[in-house]
Each structure stands twice: as C-alpha cells, then as structure tokens.
N, C-alpha and C positions, 0 to 999 in steps of 0.2 A: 723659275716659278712653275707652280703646275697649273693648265686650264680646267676645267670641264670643259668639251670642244662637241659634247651631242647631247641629247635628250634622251636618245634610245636607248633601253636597259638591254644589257649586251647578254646573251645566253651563257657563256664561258667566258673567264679570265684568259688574258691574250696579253701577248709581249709581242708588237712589232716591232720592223725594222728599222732602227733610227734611219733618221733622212737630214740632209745629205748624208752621203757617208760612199767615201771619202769625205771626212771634214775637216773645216778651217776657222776659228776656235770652236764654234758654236752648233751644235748640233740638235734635231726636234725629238723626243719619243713618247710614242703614243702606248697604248694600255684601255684595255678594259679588265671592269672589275664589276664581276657579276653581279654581288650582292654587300652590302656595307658589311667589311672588313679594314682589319689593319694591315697595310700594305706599305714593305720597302721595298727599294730599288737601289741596289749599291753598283757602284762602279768601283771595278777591280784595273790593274797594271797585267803586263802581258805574263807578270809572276806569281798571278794570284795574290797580289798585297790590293788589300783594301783601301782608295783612296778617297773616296767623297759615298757619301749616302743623301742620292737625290729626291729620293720620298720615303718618310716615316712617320706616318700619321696614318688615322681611320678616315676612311674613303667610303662614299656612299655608293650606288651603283652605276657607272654608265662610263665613257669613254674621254680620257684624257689624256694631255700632252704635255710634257715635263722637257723643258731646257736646261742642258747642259754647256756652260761654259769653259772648254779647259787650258786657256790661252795660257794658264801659271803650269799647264804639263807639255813633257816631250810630244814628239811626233810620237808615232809607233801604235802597235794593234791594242784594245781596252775592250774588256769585257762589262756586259750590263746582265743584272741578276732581278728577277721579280721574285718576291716571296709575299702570299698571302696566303695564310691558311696550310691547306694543303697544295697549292700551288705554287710551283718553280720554275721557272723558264730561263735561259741564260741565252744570251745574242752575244755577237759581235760586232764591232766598229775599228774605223782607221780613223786615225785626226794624222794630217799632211800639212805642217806647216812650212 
C-alpha cells in the first residue's frame, strides 16, 4: 500500500533509502513528490528484468511510503526506480531470507 505519511509539500522529488535493508520479506519506501504528478516506482531483479510496479498512479504533493512484500522472490540485490516527470532516481536494496 502506499501512505501519505506528512503534510509538508516537499521542495523536490526525492527517492529514499528503503529501510530495513537488509531485508526480510517486507521492506518501507519513502518518496517525495513535489507537485501533483504521475509517478511510478518499479522494481527491477539484479538483471535488470522488471518484476513488480509498486506505484502507477497521479500523486498529489507531499511525502509518502510505499511497502513492498517480496516473500514470492529470491534473496539477492533488487533495484528500485522513481519516474515522475522529469525525474529519475534508482536505489538499491538486499532482501536476506
């Protein structure tokens, strides 16, 4: 699911660092989105193979957190991507089962 998790309209779009991480299925990530846009968030495999798309909808402005379950994936390194607009940011995560 994704929250809204503040009020404050955040100056720039922002991709942090999922937490925990190392994780174990379940992991939190947080996001700001400057101004109402349409914003995805896909998760990638350590080959670049696209496996789940965790936000694709329009999003208003302010600061949310998006859970990811991958208890139906390997262990191993997994990339996270934000696109909104002109904006792209790409992290990284472990999940350690």
């Amino acid at each position: 699911g994704i929250n809204n998790i503040s009020t404050e309209i955040p100056d720039d779009f922002a991709l942090k660092q999922n937490y925990p991480n190392p994780f174990d299925p379940v992991t939190y990530i947080e996001f700001d989105v400057a101004e109402l846009s349409f914003v995805n968030i896909i998760i990638y495999d350590i080959t670049g193979r696209e496996i789940e798309k965790l936000v694709n909808q329009k999003l208003s402005a302010g600061r949310y957190k998006a859970d990811w379950n991958a208890a139906e994936y390997p262990s191993g390194v997994y990339f996270y991507t934000i696109i909104s607009g002109e904006f792209t940011q790409t992290r990284k995560m472990l999940m350690i089962k």
